[in-house]
VMD Tcl script that builds the backbone (N, CA, C; Angstrom):
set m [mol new atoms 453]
animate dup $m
set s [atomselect $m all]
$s set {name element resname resid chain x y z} {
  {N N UNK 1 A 8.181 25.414 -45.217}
  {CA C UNK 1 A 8.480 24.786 -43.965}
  {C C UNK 1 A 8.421 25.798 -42.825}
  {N N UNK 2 A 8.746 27.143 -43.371}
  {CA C UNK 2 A 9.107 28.134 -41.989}
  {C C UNK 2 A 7.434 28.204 -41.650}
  {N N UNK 3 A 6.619 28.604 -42.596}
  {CA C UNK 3 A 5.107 28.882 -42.124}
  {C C UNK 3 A 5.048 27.970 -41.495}
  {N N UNK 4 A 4.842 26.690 -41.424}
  {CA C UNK 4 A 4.387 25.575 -40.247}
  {C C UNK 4 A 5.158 25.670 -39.153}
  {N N UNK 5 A 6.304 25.989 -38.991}
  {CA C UNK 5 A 6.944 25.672 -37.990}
  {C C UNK 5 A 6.513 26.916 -36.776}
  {N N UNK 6 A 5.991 28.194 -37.551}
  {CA C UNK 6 A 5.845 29.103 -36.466}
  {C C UNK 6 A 4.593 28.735 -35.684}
  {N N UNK 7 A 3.057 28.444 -36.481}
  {CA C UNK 7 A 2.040 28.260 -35.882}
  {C C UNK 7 A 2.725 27.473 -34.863}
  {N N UNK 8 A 2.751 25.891 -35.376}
  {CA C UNK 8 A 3.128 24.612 -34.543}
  {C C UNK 8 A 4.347 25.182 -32.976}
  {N N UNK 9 A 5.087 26.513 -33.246}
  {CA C UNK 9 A 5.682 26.593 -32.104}
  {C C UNK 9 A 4.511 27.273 -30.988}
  {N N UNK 10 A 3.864 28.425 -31.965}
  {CA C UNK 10 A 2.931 29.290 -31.023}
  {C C UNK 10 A 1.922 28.092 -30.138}
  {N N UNK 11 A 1.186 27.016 -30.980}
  {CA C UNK 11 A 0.257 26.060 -30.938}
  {C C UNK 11 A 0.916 25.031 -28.947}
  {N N UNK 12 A 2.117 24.790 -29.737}
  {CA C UNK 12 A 2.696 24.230 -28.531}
  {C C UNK 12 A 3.398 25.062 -27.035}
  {N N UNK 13 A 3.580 26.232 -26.817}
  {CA C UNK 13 A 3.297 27.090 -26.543}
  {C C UNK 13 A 2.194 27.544 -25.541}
  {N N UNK 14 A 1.017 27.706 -26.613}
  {CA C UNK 14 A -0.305 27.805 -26.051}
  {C C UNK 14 A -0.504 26.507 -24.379}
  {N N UNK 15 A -0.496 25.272 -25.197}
  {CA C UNK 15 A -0.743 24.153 -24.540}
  {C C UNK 15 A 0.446 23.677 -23.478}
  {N N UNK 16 A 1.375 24.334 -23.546}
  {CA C UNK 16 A 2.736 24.157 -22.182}
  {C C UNK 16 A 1.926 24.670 -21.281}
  {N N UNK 17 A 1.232 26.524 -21.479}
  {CA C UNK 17 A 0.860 27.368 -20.258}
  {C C UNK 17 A -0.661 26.885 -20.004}
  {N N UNK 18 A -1.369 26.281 -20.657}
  {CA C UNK 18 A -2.723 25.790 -20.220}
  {C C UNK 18 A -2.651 24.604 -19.257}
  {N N UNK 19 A -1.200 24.175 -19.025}
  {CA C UNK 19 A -1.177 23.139 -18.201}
  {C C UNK 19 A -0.577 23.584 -17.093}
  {N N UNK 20 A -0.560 25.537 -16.643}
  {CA C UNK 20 A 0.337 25.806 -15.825}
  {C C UNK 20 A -0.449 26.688 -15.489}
  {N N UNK 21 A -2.091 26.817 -15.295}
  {CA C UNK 21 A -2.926 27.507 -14.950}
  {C C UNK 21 A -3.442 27.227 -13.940}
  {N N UNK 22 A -2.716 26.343 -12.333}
  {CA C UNK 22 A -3.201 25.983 -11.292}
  {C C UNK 22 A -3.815 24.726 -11.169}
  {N N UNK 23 A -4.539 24.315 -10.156}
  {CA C UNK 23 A -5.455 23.172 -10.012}
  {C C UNK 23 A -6.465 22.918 -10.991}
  {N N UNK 24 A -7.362 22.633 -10.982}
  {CA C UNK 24 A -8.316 21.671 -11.707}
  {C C UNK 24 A -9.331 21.633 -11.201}
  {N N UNK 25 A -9.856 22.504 -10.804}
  {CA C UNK 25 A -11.461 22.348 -9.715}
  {C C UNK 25 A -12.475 21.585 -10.233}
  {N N UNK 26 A -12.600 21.184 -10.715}
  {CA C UNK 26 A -13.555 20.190 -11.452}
  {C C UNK 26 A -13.162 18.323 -10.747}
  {N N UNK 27 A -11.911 18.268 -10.787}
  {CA C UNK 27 A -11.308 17.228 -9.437}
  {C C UNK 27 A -11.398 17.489 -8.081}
  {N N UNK 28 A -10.827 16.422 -7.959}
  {CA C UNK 28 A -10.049 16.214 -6.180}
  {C C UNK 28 A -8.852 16.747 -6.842}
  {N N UNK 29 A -8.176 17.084 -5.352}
  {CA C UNK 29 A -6.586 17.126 -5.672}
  {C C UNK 29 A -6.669 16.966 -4.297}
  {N N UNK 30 A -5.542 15.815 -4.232}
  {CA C UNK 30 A -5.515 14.819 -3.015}
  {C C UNK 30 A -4.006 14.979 -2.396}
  {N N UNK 31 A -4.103 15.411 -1.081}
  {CA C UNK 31 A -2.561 14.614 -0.378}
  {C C UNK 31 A -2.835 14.350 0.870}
  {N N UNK 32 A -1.449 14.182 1.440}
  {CA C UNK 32 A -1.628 13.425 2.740}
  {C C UNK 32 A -1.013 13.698 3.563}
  {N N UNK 33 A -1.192 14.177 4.706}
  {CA C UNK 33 A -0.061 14.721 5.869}
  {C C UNK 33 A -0.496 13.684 7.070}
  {N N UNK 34 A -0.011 14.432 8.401}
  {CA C UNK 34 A -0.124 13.785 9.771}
  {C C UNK 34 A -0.458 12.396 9.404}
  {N N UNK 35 A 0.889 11.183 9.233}
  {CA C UNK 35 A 0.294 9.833 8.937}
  {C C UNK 35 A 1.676 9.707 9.826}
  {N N UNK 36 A 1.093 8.580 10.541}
  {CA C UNK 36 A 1.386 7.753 11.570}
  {C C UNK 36 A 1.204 6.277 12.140}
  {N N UNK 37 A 1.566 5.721 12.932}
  {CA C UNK 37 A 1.454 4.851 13.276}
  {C C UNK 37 A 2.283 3.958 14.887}
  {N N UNK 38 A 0.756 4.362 16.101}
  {CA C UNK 38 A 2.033 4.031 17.005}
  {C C UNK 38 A 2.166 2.770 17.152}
  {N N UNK 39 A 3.337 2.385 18.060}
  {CA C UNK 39 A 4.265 0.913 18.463}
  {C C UNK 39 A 2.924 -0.047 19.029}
  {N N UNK 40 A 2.493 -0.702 18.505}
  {CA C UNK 40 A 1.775 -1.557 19.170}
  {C C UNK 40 A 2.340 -1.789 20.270}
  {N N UNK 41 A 1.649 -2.421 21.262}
  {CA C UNK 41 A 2.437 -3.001 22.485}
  {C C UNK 41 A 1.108 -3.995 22.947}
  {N N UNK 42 A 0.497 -4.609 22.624}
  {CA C UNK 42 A -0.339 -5.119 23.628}
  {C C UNK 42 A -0.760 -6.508 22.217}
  {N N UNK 43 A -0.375 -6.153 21.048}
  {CA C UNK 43 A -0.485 -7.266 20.055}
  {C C UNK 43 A 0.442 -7.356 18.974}
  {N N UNK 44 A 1.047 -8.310 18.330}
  {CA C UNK 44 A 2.085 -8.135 17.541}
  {C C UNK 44 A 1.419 -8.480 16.267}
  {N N UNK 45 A -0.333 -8.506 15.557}
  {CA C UNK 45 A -0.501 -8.986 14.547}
  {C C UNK 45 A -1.608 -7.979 14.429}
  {N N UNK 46 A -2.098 -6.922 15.310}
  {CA C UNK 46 A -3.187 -6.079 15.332}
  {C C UNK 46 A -2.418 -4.452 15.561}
  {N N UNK 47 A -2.786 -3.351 14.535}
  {CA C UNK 47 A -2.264 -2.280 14.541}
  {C C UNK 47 A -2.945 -1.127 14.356}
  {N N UNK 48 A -2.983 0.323 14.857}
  {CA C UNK 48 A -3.709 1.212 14.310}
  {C C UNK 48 A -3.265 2.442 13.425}
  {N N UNK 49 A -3.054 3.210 12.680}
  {CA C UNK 49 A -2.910 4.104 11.953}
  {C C UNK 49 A -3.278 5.162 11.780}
  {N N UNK 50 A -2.945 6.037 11.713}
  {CA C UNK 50 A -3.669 7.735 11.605}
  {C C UNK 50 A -3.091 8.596 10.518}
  {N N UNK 51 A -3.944 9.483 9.644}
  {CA C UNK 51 A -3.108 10.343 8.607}
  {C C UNK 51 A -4.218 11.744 8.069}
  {N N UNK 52 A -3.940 12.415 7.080}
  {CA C UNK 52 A -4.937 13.190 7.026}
  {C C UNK 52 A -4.859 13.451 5.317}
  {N N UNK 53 A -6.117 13.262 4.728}
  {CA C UNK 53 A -6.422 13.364 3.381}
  {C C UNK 53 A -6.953 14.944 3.227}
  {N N UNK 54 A -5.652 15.714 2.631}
  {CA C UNK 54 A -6.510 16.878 2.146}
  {C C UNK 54 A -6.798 16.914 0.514}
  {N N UNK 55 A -8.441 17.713 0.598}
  {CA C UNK 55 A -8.241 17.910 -0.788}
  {C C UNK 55 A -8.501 18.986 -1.683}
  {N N UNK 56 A -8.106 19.657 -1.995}
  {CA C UNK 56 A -7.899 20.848 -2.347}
  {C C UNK 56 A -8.595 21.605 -3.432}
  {N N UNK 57 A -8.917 20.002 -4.246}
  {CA C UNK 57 A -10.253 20.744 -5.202}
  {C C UNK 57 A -11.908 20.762 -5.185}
  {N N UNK 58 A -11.830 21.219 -6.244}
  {CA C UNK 58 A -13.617 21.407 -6.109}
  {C C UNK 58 A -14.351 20.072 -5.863}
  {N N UNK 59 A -14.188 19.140 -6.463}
  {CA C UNK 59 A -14.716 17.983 -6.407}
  {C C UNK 59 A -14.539 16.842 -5.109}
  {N N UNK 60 A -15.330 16.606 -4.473}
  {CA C UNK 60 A -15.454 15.463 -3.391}
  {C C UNK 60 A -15.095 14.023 -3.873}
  {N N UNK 61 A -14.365 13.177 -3.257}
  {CA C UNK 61 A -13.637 12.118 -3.493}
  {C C UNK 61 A -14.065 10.957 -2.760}
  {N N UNK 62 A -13.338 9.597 -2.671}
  {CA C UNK 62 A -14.079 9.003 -1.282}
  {C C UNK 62 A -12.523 8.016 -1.296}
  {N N UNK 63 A -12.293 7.721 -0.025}
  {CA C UNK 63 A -11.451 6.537 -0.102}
  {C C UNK 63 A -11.923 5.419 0.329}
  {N N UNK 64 A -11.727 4.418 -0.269}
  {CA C UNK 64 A -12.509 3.064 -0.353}
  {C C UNK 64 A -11.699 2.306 -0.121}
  {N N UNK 65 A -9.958 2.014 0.286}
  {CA C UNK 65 A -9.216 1.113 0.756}
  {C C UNK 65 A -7.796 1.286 0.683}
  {N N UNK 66 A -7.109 0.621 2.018}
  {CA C UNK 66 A -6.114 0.895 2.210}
  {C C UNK 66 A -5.104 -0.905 2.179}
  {N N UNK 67 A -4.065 -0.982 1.388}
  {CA C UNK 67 A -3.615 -1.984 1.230}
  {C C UNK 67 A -1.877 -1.676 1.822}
  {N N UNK 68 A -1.581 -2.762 1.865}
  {CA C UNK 68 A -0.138 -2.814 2.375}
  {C C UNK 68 A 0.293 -4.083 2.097}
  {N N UNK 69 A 1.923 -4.488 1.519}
  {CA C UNK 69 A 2.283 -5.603 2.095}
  {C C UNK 69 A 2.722 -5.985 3.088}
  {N N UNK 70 A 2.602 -5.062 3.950}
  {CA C UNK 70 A 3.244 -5.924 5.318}
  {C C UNK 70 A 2.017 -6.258 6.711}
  {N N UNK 71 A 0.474 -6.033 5.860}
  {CA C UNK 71 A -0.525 -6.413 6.379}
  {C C UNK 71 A -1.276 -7.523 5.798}
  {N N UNK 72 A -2.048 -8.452 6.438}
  {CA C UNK 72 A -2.871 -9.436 5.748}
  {C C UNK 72 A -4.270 -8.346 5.352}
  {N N UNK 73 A -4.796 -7.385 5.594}
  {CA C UNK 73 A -5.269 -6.955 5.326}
  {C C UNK 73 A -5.523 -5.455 6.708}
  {N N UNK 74 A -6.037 -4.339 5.897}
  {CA C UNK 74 A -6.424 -2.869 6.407}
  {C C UNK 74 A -8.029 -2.560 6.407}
  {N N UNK 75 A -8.510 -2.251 7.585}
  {CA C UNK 75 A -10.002 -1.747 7.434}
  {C C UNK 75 A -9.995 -0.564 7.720}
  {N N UNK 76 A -10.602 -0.019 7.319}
  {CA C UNK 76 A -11.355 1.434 7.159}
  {C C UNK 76 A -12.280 1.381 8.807}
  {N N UNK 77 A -12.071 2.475 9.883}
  {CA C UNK 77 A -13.152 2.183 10.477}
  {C C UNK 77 A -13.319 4.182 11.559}
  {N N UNK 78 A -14.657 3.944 12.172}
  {CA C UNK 78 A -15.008 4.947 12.505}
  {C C UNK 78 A -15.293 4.909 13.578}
  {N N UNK 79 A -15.116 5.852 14.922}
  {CA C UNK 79 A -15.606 5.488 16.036}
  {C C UNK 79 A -16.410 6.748 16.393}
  {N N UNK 80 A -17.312 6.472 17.164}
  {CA C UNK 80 A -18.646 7.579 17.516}
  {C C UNK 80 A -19.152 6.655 19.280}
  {N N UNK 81 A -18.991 7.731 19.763}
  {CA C UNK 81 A -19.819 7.320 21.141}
  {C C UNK 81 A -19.076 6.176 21.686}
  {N N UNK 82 A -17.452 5.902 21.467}
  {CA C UNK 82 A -16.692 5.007 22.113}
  {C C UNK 82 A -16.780 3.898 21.557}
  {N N UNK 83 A -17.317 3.663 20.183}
  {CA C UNK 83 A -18.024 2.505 19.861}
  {C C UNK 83 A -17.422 2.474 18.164}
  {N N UNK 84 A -16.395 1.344 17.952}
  {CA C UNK 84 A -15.788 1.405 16.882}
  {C C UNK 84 A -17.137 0.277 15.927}
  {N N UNK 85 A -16.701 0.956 14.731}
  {CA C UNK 85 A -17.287 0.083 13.542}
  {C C UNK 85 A -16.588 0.186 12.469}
  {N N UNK 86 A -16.883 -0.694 11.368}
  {CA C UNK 86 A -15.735 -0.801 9.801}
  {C C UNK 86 A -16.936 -0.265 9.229}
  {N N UNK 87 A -15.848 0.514 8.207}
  {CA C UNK 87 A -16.538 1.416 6.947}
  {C C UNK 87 A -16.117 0.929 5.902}
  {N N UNK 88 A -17.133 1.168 4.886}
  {CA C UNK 88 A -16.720 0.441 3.478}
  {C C UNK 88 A -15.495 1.807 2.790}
  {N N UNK 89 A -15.682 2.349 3.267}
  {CA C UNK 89 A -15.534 4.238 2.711}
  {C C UNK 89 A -15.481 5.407 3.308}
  {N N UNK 90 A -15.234 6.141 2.759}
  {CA C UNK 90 A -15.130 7.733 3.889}
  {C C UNK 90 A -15.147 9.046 2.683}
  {N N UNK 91 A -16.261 9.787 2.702}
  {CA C UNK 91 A -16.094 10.749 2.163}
  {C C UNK 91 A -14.869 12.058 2.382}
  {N N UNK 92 A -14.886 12.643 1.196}
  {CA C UNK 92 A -13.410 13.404 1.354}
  {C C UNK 92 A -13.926 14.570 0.689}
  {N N UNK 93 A -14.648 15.517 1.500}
  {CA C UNK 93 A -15.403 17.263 0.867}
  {C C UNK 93 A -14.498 17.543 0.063}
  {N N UNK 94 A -15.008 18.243 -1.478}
  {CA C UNK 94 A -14.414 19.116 -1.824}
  {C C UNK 94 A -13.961 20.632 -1.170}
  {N N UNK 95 A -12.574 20.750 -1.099}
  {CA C UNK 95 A -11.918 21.778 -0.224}
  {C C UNK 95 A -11.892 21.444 1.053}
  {N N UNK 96 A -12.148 20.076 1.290}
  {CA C UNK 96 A -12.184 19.874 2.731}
  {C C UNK 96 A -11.211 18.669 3.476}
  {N N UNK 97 A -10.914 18.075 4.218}
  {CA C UNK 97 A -9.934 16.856 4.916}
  {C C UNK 97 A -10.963 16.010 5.190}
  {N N UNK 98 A -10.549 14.712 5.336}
  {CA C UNK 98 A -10.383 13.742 5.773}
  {C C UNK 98 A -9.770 13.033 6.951}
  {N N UNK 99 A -9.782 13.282 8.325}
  {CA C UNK 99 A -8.962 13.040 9.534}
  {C C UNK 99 A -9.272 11.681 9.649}
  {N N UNK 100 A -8.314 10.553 10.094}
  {CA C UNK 100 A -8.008 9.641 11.069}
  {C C UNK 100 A -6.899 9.739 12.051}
  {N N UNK 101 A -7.283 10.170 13.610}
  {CA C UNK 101 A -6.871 10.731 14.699}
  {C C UNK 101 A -7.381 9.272 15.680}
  {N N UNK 102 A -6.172 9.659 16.834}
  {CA C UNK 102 A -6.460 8.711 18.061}
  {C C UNK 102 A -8.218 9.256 18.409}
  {N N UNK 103 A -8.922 7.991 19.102}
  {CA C UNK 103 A -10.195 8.353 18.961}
  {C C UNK 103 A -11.233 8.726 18.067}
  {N N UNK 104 A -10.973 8.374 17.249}
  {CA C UNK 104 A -11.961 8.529 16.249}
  {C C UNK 104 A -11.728 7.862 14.814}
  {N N UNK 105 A -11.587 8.368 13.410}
  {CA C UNK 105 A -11.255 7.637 12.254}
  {C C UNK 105 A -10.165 6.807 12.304}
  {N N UNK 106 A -10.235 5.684 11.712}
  {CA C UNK 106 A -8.753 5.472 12.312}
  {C C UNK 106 A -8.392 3.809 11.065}
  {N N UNK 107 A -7.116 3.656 10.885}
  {CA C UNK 107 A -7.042 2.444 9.731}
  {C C UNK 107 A -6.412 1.436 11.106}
  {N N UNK 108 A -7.256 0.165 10.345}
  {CA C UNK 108 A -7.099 -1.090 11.593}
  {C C UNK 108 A -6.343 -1.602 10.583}
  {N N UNK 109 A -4.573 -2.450 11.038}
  {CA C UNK 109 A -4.059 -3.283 10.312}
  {C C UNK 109 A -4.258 -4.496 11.359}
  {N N UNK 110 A -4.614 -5.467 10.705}
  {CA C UNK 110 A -4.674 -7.102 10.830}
  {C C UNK 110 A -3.507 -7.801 10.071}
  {N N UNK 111 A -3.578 -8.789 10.985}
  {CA C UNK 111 A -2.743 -9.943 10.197}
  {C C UNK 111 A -1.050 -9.284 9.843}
  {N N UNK 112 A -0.484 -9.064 10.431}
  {CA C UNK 112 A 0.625 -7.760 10.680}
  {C C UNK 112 A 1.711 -8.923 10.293}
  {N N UNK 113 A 2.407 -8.970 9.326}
  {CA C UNK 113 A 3.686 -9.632 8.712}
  {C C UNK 113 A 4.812 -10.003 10.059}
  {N N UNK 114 A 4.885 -8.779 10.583}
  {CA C UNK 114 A 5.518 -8.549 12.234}
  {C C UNK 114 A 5.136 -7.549 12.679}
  {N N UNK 115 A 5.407 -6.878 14.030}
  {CA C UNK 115 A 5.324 -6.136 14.853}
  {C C UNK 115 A 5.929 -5.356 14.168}
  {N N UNK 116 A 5.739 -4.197 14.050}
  {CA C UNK 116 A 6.062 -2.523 14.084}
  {C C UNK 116 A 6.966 -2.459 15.240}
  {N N UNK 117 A 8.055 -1.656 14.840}
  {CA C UNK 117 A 8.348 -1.012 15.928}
  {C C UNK 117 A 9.046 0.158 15.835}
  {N N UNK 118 A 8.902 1.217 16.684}
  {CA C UNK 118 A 9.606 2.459 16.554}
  {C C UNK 118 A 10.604 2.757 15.498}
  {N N UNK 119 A 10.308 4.060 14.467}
  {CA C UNK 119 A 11.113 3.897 13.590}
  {C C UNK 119 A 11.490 2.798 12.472}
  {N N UNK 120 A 10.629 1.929 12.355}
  {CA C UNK 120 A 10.265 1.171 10.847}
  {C C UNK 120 A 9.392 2.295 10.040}
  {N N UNK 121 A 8.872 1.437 9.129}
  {CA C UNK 121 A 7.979 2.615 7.839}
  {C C UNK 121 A 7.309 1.243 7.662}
  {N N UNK 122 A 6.142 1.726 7.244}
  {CA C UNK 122 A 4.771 0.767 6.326}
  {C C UNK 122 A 4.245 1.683 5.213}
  {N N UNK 123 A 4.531 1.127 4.243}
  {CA C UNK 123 A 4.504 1.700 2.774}
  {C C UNK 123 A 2.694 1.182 2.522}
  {N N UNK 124 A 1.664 2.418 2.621}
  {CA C UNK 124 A 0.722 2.036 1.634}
  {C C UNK 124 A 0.256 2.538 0.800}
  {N N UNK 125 A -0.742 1.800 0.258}
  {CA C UNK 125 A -1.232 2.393 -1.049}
  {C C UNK 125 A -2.811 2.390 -0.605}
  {N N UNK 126 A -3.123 3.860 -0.394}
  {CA C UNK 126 A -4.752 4.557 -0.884}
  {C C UNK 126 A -5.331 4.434 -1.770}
  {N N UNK 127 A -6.282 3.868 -2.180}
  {CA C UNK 127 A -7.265 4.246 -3.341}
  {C C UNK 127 A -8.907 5.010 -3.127}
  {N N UNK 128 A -9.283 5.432 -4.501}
  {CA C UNK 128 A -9.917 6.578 -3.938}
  {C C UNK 128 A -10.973 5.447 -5.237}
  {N N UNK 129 A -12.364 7.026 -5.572}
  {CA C UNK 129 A -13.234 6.373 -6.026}
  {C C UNK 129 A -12.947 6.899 -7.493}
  {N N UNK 130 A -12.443 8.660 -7.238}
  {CA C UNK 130 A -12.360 8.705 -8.504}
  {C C UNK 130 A -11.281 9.259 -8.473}
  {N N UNK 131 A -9.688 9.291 -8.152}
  {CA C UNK 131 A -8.492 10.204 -8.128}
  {C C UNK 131 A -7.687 8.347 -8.429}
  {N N UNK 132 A -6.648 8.784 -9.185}
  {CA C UNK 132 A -5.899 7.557 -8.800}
  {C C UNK 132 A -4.732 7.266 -7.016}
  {N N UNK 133 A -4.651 5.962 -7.286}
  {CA C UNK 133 A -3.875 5.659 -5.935}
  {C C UNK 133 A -2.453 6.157 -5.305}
  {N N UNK 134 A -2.864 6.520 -4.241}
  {CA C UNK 134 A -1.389 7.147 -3.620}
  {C C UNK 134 A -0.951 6.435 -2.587}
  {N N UNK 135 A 0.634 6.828 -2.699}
  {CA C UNK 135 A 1.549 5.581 -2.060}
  {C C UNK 135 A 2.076 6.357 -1.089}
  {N N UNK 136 A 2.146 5.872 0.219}
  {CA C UNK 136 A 2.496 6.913 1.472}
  {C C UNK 136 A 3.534 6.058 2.415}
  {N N UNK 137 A 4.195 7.008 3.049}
  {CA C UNK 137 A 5.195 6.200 4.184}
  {C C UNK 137 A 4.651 6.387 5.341}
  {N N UNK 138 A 3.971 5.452 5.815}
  {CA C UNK 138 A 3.705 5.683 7.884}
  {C C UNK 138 A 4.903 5.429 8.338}
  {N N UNK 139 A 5.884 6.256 9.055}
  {CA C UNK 139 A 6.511 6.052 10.150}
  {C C UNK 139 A 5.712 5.499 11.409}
  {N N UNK 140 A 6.583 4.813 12.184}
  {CA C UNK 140 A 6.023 3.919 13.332}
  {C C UNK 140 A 6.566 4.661 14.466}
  {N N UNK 141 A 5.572 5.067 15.346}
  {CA C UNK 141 A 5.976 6.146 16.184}
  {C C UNK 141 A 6.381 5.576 17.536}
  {N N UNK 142 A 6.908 6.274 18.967}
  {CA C UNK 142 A 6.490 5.376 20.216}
  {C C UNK 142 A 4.706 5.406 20.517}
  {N N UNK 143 A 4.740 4.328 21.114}
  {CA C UNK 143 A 3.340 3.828 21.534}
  {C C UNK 143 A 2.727 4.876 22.159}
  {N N UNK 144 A 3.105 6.080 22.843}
  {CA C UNK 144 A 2.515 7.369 23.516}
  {C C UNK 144 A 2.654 8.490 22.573}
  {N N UNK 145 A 3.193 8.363 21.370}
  {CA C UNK 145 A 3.191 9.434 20.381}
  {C C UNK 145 A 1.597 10.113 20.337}
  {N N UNK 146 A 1.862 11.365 20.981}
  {CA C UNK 146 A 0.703 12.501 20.564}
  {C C UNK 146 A 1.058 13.823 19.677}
  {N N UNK 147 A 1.017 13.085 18.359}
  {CA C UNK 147 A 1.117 14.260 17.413}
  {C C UNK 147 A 0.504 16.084 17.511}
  {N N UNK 148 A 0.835 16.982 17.762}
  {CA C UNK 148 A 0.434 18.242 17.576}
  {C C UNK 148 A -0.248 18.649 16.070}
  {N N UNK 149 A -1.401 18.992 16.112}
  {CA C UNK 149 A -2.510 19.198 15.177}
  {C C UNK 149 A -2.907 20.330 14.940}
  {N N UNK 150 A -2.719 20.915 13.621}
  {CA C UNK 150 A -2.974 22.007 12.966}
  {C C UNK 150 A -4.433 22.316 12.232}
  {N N UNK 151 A -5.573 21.931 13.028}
  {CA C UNK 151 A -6.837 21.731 13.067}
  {C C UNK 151 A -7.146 22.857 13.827}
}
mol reanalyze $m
mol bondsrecalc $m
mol representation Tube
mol addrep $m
């Protein structure tokens, strides 16, 4: 019994510290900072959102949709030359971010359960193409909230 028990400790051992050898570059490794959301004021069923997908590993990712329950539904959308459009998706570089900022990337909520307002939270859930889904808190900011950016 003692012979088995030593391999089987060394064996398990081995495989604790192989799981304590850093990231995984062969993935994404995904998180999420600067997420926001200011006070609507001009519609109580139409909303916009901002956050930032970093990802830290070797591998490029994509996010393909943003869900919530307290939306009838979230689009993905992009603006260029003042001129918004919906995206099916958004690439996410390996070692690189993902920004949605005032003016530019940005998540459209529709169909809004109620109005947001200062200091609520909207709980969503990200999904990607190949990382599993992450669940985030937007705080609801004032309607003139200009976040400071570490860009």
């Amino acid at each position: 019994m003692t012979r088995l028990a030593l391999p089987a400790a060394a064996l398990a051992g081995t495989l604790a510290l192989a799981g304590c050898g850093g990231s995984d570059d062969s993935k994404a490794d995904l998180s999420v900072s600067s997420v926001y959301m200011p006070q609507p004021v001009s519609t109580a069923d139409m909303a916009a959102g901002f956050l930032t997908i970093v990802n830290k590993g070797g591998t490029k990712d994509e996010l393909t949709s943003v869900t919530s329950d307290q939306a009838g539904r979230i689009t993905l959308h992009s603006t260029s030359g003042g001129t918004m459009q919906e995206a099916a998706s958004f690439a996410i570089p390996a070692h690189g971010r993902l920004v949605f900022a005032s003016g530019g990337n940005h998540l459209m909520f529709e169909n809004l359960k109620h109005q947001p307002k200062q200091g609520d939270t909207i709980t969503l859930r990200l999904k990607f193409a190949d990382s599993g889904p992450l669940t985030v808190e937007m705080p609801v900011k004032s309607a003139t909230y200009n976040p400071s950016t570490d860009h």
